[in-house]
C-alpha positions in Angstrom: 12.5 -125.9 -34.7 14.8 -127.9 -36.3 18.7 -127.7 -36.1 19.3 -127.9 -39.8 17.0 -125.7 -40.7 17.9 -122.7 -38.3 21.3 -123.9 -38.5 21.1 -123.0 -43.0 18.9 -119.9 -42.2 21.5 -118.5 -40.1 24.6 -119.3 -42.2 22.1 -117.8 -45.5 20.9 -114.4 -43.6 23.6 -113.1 -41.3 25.9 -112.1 -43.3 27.9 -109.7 -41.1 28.8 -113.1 -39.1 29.7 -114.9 -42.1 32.2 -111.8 -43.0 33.9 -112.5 -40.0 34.8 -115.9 -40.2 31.6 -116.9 -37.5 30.6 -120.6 -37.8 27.1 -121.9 -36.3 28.3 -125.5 -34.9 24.7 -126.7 -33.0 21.2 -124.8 -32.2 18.5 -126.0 -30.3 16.7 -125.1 -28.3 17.6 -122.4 -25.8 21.5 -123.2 -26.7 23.7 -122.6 -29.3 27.5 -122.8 -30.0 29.9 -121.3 -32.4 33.4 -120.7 -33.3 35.7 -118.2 -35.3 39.4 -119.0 -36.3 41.4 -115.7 -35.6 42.1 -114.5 -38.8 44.5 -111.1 -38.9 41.7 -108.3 -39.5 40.5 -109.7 -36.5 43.5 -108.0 -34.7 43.7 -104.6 -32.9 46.9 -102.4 -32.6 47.8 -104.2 -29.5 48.4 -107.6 -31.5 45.1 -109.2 -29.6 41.8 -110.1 -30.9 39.7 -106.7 -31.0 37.0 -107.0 -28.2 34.8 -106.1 -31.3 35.2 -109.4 -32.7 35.0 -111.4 -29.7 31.5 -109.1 -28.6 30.6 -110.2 -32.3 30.8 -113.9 -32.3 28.8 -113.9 -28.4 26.6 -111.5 -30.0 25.6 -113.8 -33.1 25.3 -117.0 -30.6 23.1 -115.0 -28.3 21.0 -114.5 -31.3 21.2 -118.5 -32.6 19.7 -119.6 -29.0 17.3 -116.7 -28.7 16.0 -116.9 -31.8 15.8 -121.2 -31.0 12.0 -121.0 -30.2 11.0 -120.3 -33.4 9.7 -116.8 -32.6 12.1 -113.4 -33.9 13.9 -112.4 -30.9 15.9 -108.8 -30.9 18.6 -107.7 -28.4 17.3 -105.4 -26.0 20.2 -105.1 -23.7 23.8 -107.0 -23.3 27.2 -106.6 -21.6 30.3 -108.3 -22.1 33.6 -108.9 -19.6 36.8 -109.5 -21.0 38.8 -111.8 -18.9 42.1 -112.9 -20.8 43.7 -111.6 -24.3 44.0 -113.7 -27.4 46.2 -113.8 -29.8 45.9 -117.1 -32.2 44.3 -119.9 -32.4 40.1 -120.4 -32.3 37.7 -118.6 -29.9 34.6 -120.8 -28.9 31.4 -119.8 -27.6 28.5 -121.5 -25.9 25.2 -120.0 -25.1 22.5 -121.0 -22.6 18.9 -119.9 -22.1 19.0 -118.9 -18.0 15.1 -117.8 -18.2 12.8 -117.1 -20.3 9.1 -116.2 -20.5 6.4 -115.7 -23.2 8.4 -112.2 -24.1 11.8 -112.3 -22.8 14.7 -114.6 -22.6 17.7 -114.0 -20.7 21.3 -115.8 -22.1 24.9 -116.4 -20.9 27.7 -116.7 -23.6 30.9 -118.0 -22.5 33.3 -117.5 -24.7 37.1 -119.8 -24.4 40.3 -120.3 -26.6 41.7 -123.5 -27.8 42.3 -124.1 -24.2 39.2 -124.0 -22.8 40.1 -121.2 -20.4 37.9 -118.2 -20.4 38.3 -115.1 -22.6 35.2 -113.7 -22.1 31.2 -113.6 -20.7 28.2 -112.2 -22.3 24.9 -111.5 -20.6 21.9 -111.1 -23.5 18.0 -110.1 -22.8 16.3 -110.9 -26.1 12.5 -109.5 -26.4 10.6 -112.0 -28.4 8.1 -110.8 -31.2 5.2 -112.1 -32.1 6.0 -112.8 -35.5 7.8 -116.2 -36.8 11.4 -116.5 -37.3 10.9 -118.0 -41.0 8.0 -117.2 -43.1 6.9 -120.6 -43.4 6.6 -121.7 -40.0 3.6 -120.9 -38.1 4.7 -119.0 -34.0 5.0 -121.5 -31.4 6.0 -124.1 -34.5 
């Protein structure tokens, strides 16, 4: 599928990422990456960035490399590790397909500061559907 194309039907249709600031940089397939600029409401009471946000941006790169085949893919089970706080700044992340098959595709997101040191690791299973991602693609397209 083509980067532009996935790249405009993700910044069109999730909206909840766009509320938070989420930007798709690259698709293709099996990868993605992404960044969000820490904004205050992205703060919790201890004056880092709320694990919510941070589980949100791996969450909506997870879904921009699954969803890279051209086939819907759902979330069927993740997990996330926080390794460092952050506090300013830009958070990063970088997804990459570690195996797939015909139904399921298993991801790692790393996500990293300005720095490049790591703030945190998801781990995403994504269940492929039959159906195509956009309406007028045909499935293995």
């Amino acid at each position: 599928m083509a980067m532009e194309k996935l790249l405009n039907f993700f910044a069109e249709n999730d909206h909840f990422a766009r509320h938070c600031g989420i930007e798709l940089l690259e698709v293709e397939q099996g990868r993605a990456k992404t960044r969000m600029d820490i904004q205050p409401f992205h703060m919790n009471v201890a004056k880092t960035v709320h694990g919510g946000a941070i589980f949100t941006l791996a969450d909506f790169t997870f879904a921009a490399a699954a969803n890279s085949q051209g086939r819907l893919a759902m979330a069927i089970n993740t997990s996330i590790s926080f390794f460092r706080p952050t506090h300013s700044g830009t958070l990063y992340a970088e997804a990459e397909e570690l195996s797939a098959n015909h139904r399921l595709g298993n991801y790692q997101v790393r996500i990293t500061d300005n720095e490049q040191q790591l703030v945190a690791q998801f781990q995403g299973t994504a269940y492929r559907k039959q159906e195509p991602l956009l309406a007028d693609q045909k499935v293995g397209k």
